[in-house]
Structures are given as C-alpha cells and as structure tokens.
MARBA-3410 file (N, C-alpha, C, O; in Angstrom, 1 decimal):
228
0.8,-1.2,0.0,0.0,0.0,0.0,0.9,1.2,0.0,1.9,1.4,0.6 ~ 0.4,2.0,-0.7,1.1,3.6,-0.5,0.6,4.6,0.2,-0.6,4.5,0.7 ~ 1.4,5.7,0.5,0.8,6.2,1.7,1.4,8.3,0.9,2.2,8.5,0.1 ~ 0.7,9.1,1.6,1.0,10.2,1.7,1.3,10.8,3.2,0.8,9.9,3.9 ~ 1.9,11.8,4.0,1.9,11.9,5.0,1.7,13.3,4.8,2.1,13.9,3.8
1.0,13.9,6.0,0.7,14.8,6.0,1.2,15.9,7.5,0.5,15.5,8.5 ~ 1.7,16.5,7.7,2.1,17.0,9.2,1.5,18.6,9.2,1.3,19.1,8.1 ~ 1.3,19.6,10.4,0.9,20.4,10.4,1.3,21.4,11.8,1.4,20.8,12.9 ~ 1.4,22.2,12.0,1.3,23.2,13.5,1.2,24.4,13.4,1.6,25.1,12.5 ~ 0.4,24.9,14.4,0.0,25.9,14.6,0.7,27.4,14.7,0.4,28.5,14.1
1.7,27.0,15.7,1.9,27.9,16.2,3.1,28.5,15.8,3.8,27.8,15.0 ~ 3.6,29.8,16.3,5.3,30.4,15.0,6.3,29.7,15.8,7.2,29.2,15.1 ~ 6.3,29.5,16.7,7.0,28.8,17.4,7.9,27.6,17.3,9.1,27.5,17.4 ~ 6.9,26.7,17.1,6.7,25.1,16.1,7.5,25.0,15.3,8.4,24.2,15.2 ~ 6.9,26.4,14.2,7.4,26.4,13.0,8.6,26.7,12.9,9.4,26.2,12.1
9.0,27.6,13.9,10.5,27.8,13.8,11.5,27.1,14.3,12.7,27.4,14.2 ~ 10.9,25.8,15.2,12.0,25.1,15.6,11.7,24.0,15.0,12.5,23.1,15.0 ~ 11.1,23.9,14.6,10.6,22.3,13.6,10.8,21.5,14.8,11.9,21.0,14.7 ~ 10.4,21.2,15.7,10.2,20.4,16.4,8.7,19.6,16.3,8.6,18.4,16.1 ~ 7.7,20.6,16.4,6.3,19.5,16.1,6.4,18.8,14.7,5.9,17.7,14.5
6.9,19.6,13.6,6.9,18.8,12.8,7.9,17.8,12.8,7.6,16.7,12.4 ~ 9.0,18.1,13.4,9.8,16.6,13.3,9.3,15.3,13.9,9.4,14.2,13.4 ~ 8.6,15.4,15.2,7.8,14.6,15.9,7.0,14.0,14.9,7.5,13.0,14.5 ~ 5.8,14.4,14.4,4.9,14.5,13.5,5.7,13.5,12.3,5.4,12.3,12.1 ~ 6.3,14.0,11.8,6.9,13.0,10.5,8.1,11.6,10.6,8.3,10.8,9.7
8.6,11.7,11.8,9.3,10.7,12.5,8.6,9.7,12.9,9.0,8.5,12.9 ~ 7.1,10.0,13.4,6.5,9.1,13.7,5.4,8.1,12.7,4.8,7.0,12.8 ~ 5.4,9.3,11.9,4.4,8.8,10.8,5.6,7.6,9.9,5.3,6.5,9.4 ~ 6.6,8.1,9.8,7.6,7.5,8.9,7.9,5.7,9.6,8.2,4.7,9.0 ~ 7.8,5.9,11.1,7.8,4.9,11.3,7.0,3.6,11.4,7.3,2.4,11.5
5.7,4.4,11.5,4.2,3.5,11.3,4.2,3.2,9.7,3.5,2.3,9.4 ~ 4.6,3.6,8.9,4.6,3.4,7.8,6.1,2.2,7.1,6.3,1.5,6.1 ~ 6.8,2.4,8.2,7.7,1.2,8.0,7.0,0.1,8.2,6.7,-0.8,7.3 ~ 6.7,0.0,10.0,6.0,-0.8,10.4,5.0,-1.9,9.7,5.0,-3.1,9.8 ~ 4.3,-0.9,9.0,3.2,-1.6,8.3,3.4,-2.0,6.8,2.5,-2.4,6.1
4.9,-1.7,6.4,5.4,-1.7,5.0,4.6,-1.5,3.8,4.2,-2.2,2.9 ~ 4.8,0.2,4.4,3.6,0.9,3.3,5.0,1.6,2.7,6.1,1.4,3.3 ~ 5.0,2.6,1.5,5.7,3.1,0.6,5.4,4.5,0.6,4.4,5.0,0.1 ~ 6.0,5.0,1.1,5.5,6.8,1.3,5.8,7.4,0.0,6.9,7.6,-0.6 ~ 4.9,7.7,-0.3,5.1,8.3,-2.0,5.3,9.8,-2.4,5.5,10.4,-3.4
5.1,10.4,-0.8,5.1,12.0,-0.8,4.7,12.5,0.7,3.8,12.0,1.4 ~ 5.4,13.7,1.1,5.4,14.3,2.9,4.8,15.6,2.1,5.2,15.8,1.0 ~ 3.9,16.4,2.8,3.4,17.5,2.8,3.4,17.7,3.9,3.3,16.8,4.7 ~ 3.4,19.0,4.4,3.0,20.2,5.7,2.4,21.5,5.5,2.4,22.1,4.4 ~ 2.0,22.1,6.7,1.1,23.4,6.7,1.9,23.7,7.9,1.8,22.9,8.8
2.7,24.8,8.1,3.4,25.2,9.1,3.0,26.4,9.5,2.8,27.3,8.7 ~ 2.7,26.6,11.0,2.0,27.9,11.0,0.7,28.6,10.7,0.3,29.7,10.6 ~ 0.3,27.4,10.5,-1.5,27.1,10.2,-2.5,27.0,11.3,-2.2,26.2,12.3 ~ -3.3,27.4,11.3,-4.0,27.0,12.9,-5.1,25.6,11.7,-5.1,25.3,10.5 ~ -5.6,25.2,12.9,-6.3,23.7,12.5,-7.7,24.2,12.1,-8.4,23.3,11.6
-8.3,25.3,12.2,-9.7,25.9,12.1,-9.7,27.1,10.4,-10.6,27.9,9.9 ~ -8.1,26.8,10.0,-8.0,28.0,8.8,-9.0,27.2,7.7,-9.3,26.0,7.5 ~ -9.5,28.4,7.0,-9.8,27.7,5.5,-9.1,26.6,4.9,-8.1,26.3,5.5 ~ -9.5,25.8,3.9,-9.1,25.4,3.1,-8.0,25.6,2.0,-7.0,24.9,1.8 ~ -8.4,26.8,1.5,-7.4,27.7,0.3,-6.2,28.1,1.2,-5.2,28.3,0.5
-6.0,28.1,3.0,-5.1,28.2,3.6,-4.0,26.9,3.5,-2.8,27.0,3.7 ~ -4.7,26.0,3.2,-4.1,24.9,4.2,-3.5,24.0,2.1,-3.7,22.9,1.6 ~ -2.8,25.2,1.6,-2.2,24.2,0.9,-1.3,22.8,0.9,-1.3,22.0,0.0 ~ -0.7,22.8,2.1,-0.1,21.6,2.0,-1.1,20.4,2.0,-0.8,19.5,1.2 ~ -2.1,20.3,2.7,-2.7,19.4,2.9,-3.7,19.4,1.2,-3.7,18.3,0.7
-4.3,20.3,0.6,-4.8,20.8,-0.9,-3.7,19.9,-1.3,-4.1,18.7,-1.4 ~ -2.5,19.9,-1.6,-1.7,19.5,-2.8,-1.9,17.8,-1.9,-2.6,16.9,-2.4 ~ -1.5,17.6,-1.0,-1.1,15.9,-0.7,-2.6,15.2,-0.7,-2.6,14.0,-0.4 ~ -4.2,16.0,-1.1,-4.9,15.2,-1.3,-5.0,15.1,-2.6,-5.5,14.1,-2.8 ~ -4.6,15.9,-3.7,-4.4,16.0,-4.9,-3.7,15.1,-5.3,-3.8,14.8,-6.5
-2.5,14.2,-4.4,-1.8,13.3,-5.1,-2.3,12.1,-4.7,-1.8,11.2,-5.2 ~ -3.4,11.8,-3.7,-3.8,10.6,-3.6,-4.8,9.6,-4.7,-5.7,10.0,-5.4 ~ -4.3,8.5,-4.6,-4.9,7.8,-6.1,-5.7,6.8,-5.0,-5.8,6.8,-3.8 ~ -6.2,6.0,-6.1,-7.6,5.1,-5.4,-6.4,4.0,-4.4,-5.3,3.6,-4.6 ~ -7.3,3.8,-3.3,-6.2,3.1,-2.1,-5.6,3.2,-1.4,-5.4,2.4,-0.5
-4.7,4.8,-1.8,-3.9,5.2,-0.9,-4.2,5.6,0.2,-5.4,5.8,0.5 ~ -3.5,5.9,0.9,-3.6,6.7,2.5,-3.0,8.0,2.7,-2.1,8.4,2.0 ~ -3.5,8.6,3.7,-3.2,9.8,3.8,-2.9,9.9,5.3,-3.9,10.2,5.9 ~ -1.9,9.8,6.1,-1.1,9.0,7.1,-0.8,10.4,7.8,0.1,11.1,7.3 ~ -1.6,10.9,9.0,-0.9,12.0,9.6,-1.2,11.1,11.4,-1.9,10.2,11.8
-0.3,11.8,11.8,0.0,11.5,13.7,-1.1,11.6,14.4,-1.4,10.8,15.3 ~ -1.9,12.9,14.2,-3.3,12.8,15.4,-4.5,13.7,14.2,-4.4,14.7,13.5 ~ -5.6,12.9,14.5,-6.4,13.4,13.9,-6.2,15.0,13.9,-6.5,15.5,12.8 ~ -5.9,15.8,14.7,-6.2,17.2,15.2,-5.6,17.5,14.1,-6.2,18.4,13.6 ~ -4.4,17.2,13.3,-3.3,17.9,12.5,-4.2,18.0,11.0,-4.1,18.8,10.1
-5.2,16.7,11.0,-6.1,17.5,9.9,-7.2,18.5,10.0,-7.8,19.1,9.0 ~ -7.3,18.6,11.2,-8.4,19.8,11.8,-8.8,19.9,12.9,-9.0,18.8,13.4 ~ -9.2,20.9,13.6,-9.6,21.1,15.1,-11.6,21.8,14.5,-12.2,22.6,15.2 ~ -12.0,21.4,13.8,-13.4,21.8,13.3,-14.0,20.8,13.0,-13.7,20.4,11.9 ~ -15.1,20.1,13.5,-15.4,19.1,12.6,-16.1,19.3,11.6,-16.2,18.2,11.0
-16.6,20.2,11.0,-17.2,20.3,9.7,-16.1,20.6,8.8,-16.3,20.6,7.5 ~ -14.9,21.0,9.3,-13.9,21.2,8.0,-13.3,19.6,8.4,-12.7,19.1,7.4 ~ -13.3,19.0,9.2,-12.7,17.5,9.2,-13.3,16.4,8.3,-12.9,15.4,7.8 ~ -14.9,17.1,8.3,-16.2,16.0,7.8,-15.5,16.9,5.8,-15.5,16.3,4.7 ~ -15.3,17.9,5.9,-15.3,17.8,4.3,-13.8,17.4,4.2,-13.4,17.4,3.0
-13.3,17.3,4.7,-11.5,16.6,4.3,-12.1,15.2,4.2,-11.8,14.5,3.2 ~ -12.6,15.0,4.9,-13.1,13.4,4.7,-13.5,12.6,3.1,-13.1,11.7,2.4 ~ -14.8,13.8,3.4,-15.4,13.6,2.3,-14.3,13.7,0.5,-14.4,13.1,-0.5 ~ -13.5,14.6,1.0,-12.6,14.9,-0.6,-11.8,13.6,-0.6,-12.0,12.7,-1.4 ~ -10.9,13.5,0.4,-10.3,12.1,0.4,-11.4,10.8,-0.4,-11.3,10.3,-1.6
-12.7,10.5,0.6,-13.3,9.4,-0.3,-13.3,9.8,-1.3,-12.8,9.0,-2.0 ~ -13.8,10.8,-1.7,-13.7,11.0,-3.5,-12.7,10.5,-4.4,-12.9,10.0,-5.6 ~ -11.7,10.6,-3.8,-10.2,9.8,-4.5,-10.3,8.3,-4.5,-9.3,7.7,-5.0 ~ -11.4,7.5,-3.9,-11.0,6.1,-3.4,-10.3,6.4,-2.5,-9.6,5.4,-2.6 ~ -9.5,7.3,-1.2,-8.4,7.0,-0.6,-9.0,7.4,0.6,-10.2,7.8,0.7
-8.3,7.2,1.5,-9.0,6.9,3.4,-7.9,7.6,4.3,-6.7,7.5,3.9 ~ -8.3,8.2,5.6,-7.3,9.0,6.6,-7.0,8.0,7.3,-7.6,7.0,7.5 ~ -5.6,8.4,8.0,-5.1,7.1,8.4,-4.7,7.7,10.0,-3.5,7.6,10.1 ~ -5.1,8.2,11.0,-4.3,8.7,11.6,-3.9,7.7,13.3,-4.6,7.0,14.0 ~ -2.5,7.9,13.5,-2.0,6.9,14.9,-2.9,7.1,15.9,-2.8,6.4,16.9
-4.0,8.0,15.9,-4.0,8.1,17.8,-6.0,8.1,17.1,-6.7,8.7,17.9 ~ -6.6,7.5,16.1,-7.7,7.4,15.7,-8.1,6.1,15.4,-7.3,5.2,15.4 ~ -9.6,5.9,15.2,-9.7,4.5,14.8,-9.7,4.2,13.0,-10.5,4.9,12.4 ~ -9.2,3.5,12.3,-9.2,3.2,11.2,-9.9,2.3,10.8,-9.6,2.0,9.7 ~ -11.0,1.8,11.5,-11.7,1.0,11.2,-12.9,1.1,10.7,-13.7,1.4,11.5
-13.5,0.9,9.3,-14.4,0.8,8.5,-15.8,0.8,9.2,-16.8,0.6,8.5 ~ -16.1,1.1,10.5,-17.0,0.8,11.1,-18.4,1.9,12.1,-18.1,3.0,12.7 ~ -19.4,1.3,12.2,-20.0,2.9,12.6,-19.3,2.7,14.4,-19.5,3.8,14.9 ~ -18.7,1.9,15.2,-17.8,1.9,16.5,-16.7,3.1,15.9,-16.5,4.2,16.3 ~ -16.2,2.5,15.0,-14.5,3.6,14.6,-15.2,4.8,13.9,-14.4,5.8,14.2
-16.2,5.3,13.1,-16.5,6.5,12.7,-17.2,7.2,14.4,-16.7,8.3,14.5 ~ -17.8,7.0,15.3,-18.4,7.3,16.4,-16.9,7.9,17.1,-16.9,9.1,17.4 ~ -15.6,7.0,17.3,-14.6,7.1,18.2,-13.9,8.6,17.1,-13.7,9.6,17.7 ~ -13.8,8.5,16.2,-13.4,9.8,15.5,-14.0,11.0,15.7,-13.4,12.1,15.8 ~ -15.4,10.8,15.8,-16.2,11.5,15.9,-15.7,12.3,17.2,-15.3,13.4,17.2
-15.8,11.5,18.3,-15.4,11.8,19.6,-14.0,13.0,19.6,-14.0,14.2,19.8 ~ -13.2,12.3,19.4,-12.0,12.8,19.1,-11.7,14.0,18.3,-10.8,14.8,18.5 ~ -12.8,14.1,17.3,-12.8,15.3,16.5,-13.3,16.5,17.6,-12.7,17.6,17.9 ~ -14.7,16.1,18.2,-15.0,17.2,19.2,-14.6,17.4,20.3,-15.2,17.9,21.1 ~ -13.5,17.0,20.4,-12.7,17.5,21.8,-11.6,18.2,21.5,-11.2,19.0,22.3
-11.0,18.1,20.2,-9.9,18.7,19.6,-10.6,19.9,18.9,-9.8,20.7,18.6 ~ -11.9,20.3,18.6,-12.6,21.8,18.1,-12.9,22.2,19.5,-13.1,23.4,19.6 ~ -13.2,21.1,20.9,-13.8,21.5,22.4,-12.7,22.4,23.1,-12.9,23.2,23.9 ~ -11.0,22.0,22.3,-10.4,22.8,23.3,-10.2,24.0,22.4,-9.9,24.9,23.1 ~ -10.4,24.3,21.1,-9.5,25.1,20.6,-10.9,26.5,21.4,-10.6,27.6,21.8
-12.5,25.5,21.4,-13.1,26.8,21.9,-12.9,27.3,23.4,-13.2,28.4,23.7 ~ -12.4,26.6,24.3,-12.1,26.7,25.5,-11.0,27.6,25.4,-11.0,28.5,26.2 ~ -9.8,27.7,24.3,-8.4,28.5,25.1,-9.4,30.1,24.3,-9.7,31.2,24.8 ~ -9.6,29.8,23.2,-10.3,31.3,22.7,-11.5,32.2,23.9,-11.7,33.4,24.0 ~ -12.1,30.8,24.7,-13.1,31.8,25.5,-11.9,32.2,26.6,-11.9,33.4,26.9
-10.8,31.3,27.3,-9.6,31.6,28.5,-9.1,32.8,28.1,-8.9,33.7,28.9 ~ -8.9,32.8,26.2,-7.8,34.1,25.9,-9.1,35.8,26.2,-9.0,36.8,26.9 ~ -9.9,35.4,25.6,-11.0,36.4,25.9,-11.3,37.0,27.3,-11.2,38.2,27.6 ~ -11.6,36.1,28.1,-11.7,36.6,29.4,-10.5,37.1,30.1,-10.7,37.7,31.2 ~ -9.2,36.8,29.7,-8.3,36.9,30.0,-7.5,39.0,29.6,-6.8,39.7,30.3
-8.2,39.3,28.4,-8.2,39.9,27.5,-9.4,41.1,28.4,-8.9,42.2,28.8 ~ -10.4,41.0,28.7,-11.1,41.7,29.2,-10.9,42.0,30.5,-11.2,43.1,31.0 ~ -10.2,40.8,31.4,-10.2,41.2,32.4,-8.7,42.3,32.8,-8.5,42.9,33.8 ~ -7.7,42.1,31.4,-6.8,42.9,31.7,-7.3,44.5,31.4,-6.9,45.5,32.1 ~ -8.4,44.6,30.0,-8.5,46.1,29.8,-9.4,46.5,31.0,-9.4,47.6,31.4
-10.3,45.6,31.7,-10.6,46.5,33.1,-10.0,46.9,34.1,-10.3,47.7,34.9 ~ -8.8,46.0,33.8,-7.7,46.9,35.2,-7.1,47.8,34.6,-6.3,48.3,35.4 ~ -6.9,48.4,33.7,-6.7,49.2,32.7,-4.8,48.7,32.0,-3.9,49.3,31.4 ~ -5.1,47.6,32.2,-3.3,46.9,31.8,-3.4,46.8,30.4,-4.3,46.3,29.8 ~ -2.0,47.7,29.6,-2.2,47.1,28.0,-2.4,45.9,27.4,-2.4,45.0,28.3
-2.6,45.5,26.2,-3.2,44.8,25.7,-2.2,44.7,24.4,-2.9,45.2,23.5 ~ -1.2,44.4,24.0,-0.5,43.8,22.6,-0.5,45.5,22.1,-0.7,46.1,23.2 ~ -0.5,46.3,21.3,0.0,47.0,20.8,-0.6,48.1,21.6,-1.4,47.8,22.5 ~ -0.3,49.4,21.4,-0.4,50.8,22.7,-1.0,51.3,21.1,-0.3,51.4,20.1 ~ -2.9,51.8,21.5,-3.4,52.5,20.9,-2.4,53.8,20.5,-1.5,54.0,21.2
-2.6,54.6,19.5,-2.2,55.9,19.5,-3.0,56.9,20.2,-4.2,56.8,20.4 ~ -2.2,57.8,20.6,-2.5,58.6,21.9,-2.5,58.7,23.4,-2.9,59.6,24.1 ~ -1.7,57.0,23.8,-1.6,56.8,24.7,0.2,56.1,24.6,0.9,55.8,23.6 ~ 0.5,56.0,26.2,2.2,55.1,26.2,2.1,54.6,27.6,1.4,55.0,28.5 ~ 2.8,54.0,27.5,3.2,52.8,28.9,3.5,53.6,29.6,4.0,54.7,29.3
3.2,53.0,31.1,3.1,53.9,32.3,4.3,53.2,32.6,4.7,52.2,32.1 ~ 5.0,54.0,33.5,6.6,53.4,34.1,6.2,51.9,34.9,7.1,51.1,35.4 ~ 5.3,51.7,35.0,5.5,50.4,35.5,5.5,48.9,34.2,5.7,47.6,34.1 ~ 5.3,50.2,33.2,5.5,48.7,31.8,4.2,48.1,31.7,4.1,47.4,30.7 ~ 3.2,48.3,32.5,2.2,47.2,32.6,0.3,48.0,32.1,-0.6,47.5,31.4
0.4,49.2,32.8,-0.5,50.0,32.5,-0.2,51.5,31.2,0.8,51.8,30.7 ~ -1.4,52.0,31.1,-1.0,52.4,29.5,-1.8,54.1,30.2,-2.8,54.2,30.7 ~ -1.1,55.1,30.0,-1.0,56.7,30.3,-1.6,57.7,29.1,-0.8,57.5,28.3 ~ -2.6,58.6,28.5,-2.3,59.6,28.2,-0.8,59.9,27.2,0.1,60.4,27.8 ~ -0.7,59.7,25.8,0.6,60.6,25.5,0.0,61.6,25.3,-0.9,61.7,24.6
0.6,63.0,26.1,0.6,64.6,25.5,0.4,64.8,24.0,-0.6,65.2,23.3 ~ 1.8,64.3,23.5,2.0,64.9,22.5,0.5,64.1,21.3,-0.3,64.6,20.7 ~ 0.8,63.1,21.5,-0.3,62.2,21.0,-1.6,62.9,20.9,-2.2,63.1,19.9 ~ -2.0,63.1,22.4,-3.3,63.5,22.3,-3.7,65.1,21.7,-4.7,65.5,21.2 ~ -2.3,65.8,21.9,-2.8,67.3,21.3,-3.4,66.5,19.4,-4.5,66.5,18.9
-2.3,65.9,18.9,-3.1,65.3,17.8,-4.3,65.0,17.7,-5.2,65.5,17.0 ~ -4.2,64.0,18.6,-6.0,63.6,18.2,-7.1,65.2,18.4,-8.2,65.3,17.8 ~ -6.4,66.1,19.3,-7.4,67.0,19.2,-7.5,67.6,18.2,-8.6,67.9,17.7 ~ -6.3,67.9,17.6,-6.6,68.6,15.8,-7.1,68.1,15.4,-8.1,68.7,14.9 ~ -7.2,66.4,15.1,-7.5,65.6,14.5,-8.9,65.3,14.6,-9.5,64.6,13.7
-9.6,65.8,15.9,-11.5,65.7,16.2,-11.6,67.5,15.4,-12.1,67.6,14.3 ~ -11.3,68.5,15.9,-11.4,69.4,15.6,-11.7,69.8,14.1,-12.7,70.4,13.6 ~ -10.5,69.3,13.5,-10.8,69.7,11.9,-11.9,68.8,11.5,-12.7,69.5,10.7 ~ -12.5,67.1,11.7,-12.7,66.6,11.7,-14.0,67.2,11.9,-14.8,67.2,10.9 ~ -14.4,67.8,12.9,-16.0,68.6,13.5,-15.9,69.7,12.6,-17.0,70.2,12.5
-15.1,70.3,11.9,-15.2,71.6,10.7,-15.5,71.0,9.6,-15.7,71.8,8.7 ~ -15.7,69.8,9.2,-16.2,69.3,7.9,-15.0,68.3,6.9,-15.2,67.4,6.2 ~ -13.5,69.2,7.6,-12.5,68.6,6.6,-12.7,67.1,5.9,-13.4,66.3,6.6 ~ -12.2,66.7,4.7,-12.1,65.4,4.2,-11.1,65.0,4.9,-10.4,65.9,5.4 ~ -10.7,63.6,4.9,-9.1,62.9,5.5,-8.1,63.4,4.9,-7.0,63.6,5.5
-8.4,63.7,3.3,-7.2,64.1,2.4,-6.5,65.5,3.4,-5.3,65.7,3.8 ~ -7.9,66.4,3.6,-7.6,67.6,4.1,-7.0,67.7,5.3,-5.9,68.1,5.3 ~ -7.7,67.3,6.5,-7.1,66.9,7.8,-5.2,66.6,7.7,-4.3,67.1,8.2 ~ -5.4,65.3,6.7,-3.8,65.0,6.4,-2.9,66.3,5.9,-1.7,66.3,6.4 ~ -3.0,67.0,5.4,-2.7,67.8,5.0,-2.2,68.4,5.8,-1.1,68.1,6.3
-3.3,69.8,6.3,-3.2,70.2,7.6,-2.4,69.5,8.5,-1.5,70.1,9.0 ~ -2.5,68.7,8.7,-1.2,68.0,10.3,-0.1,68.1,9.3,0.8,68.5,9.9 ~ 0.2,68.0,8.3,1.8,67.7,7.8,2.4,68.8,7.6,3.6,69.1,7.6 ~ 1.3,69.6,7.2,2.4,70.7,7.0,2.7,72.1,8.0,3.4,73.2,8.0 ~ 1.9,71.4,8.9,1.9,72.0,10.4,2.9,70.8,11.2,2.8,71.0,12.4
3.7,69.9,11.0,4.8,68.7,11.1,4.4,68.7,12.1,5.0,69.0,13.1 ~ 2.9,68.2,12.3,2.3,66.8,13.1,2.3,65.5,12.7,1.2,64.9,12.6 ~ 3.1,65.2,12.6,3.1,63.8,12.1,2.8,61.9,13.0,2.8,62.0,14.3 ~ 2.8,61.0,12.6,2.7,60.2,13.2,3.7,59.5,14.2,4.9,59.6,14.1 ~ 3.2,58.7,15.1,3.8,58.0,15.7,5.2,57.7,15.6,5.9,58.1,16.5
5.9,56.9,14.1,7.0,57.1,13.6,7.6,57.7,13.0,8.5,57.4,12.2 ~ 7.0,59.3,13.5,7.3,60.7,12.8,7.3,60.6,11.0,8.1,61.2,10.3 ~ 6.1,59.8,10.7,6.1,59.8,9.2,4.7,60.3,8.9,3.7,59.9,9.5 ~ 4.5,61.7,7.6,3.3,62.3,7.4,2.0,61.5,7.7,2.3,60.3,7.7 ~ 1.1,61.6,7.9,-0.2,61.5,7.7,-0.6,61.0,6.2,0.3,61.2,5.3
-1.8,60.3,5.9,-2.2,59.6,4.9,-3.9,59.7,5.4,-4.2,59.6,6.6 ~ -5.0,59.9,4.4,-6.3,59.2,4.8,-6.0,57.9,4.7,-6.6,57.7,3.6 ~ -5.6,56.9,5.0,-5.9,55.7,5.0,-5.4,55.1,6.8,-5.7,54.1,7.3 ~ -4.7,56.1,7.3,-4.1,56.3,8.9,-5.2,56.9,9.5,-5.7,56.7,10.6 ~ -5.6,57.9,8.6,-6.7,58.5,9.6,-8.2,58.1,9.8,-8.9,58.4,10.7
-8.4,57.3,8.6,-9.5,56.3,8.7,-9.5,55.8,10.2,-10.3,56.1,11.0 ~ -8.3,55.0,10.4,-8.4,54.0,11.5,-8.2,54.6,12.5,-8.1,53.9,13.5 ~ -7.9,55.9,12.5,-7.7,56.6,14.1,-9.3,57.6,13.9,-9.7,57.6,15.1 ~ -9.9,58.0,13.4,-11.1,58.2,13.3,-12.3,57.2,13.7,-13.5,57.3,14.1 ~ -11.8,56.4,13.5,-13.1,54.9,13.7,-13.7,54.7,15.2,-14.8,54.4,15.6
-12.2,55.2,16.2,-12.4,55.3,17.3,-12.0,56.4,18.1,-11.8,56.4,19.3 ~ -11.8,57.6,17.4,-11.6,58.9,17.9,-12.0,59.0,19.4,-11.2,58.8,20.3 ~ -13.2,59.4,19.6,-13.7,59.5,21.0,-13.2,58.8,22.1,-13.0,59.4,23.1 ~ -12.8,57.1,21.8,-12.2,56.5,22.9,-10.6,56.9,23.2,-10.1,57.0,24.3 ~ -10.2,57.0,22.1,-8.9,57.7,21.9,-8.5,58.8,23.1,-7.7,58.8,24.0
-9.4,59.8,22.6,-9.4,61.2,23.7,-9.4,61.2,25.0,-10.4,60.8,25.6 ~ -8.3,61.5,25.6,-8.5,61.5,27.1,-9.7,62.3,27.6,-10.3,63.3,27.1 ~ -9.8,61.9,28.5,-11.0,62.8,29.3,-9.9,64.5,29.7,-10.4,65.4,30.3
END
C-alpha cells in the first residue's frame, strides 16, 4: 500500500523550531515502516491554525491532490487535519472522493459505525479545546483592559506607564487627536485633515506624514482615543 503523509502546527514557534513537525513526520515515517507501506510523498502546513480555510491549508490541498484510489493519507493525530469538525467531515469527504482513506495513529481506522463514532469523539474534543483556550484568551483579555493593563499594541494617543504594565495619556499624542477631532468637526475630508497636520509637522507616531488611509483608522475610534 502507498501512503502520503501529512504533518501540520500551529503555532510560529513550532514552525521555527521544527520540532512538532519533526515529531509529526518521524513518527508517521515509522508506522509506515512498520506496516510496510511506501510513502510516495510528505506535505505540511506550518504555522496554520487547524480551524483555517481550506485555500489556507495548501499543503494538505496538494497531498490530497496526489492521492490515487487506495492510498492513505497518514498524519500522527487526527487534530493535525483539523480542530473543526465540519472542516474534518469535508476533508473526509474529498479524500473518499479519490478512493483514498485518513489514516491517523491516535484514531480509529476501522471501517466501522464503532470507529466512525470514536473519530467523531476525538474530532469534538480537539474543536472543544480550541473553543475553551479562545473563551480563556477572551476573558483573560477583558479582564486585563478592566484593570486598565495594555493589551498587545499601545493605541495611538496613549504610552506605557513606568510600571510597563499599565497604559497613560501621550501629551504629544493627544494634542493630535485634538486637531484631528477638531478639523474633523469643521467638515474637513481625511485628504484635508492630512494635509493640515503635515504641513503644520504633526506627524505620526513614527514621525512619518499622515495619509487618509491612517486617519480612517484613528477616526473609527476617535472618542475612545481622547482623554478625558
């Protein structure tokens, strides 16, 4: 029998140390000794989460593209073909299309409604956690902007408090945003507004001119922007 292998990870991390993937293909390479199958081709998605589109997830697109009637499509844990089960149920489904069947070590392979049920299982625990760390990251996420602790990038108009942890008022920042509501309440277009700040050398954050396409997105949220 011939086999494809397929490996995958999430995270930049992974990807940069090839560690899950080496795990991942070391092990598949050896179940495939084991069972004296013929590996005809290794694909991966590195840096892929398990819930991306399809059109994301080329490696796995090309290695079902090369599967012919019988073959296998040989990955380590179900999860590495998806943490969704309706995107696992249409990988499924493309696979049968080929004649060819998922093969994975820690699933059941058995033609049976016991082994389609035990997949089943396994599928929903692996989409159960991915929604558990998303609701952990969320609450985790709100409960820092209630203590008023930054959050991944420092809006404009504001900067880190000396303690590193909470986020201050910038001066200079906010005199901006006031030109920037001001002209803004006079009617100006973005082109105009930009204008105005540049050539009055108000400029941005990385002391680089103004653009309407900058001021869009600091307009969207103007108000919260504004210190009291």
């Amino acid at each position: 029998m011939t086999t494809i292998i397929y490996t995958r990870v999430s995270t930049q991390e992974q990807t940069e140390s090839g560690a899950g993937l080496n795990a991942q293909i070391d092990a598949c390479r050896a179940y495939a000794r084991a069972q004296c199958w013929v590996v005809t081709g290794e694909y991966q998605d590195a840096g892929i989460s398990g819930t991306a589109d399809l059109e994301k997830r080329t490696g796995l697109m090309t290695a079902i593209g090369e599967l012919g009637k019988g073959d296998v499509l040989l990955v380590a844990k179900r999860d590495r073909i998806g943490r969704d089960v309706m995107l696992v149920k249409t990988i499924e489904r493309m696979v049968a299309k080929r004649k060819a069947s998922i093969h994975a070590l820690n699933g059941s392979n058995e033609a049976t409604p016991e082994g389609a049920l035990m997949n089943t299982l396994i599928d929903g625990f692996a989409a159960y956690e991915v929604a558990v760390i998303r609701a952990r990251t969320k609450a985790a996420l709100q409960a820092k902007k209630a203590r008023g602790e930054r959050m991944g990038k420092i809006p404009f108009g504001f900067q880190a408090d000396d303690d590193g942890v909470h986020i201050i008022p910038c001066a200079i920042e906010q005199s901006a945003l006031r030109m920037i509501s001001e002209l803004k309440t006079a009617g100006y277009s973005l082109q105009r507004i930009a204008n105005t700040l540049n050539s009055q050398g108000v400029f941005n954050r990385q002391g680089n001119p103004w653009n309407p396409v900058l001021l869009h997105s600091i307009c969207k949220d103007l108000s919260q922007r504004l210190a009291a």
